[in-house]
C-alpha positions in Angstrom: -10.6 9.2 64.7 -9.6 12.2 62.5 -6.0 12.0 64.4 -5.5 8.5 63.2 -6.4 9.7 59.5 -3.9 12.4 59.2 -1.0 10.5 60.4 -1.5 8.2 57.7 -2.0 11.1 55.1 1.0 13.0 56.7 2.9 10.0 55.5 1.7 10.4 51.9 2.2 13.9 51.8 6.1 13.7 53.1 6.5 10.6 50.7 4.6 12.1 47.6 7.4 15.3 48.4 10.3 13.6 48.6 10.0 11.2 45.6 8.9 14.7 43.7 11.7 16.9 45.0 14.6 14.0 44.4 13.0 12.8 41.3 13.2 8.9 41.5 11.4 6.4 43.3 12.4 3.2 45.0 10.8 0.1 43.7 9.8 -0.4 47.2 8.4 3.3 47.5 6.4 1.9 44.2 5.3 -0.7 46.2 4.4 1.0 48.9 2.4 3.7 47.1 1.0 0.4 44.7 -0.4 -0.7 48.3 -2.1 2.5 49.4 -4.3 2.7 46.6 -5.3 -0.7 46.5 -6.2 -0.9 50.2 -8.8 -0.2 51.2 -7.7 2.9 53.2 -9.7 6.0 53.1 -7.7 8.4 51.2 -8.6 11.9 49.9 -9.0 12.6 46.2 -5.7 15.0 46.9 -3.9 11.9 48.0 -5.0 10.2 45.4 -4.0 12.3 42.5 -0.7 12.7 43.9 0.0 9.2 44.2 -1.1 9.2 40.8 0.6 11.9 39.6 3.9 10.0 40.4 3.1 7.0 38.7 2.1 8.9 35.1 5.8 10.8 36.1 7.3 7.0 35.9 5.6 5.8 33.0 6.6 9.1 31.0 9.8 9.4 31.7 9.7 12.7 34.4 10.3 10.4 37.5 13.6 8.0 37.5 12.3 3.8 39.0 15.2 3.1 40.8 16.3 -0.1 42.7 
């Protein structure tokens, strides 16, 4: 069970990077990281905080929403 966890959470992780190192996010990465935290997936207080760290990015200006 703990493989099927980390693929999911590898996913994050790569995302969570990317969006980080290019600075913009998709409004369908938005979406998509929207979805993960309203699931009702398991997800680490790391993961957490790093999808949340993007969003306070958007909202002040650090992170570019893009369509």
């Amino acid at each position: 069970m703990r493989g099927i966890q980390s693929k999911p959470n590898s996913a994050i992780h790569q995302l969570v990077d990317r969006i980080l190192a290019i600075g913009e996010l998709s409004r369908q990465e938005h979406l998509k990281l929207t979805s993960i935290l309203l699931a009702e997936q398991k997800l680490t207080d790391s993961d957490r905080n790093k999808i949340n760290r993007i969003f306070d990015s958007v909202q002040t200006g650090r992170l570019k929403l893009i369509d």
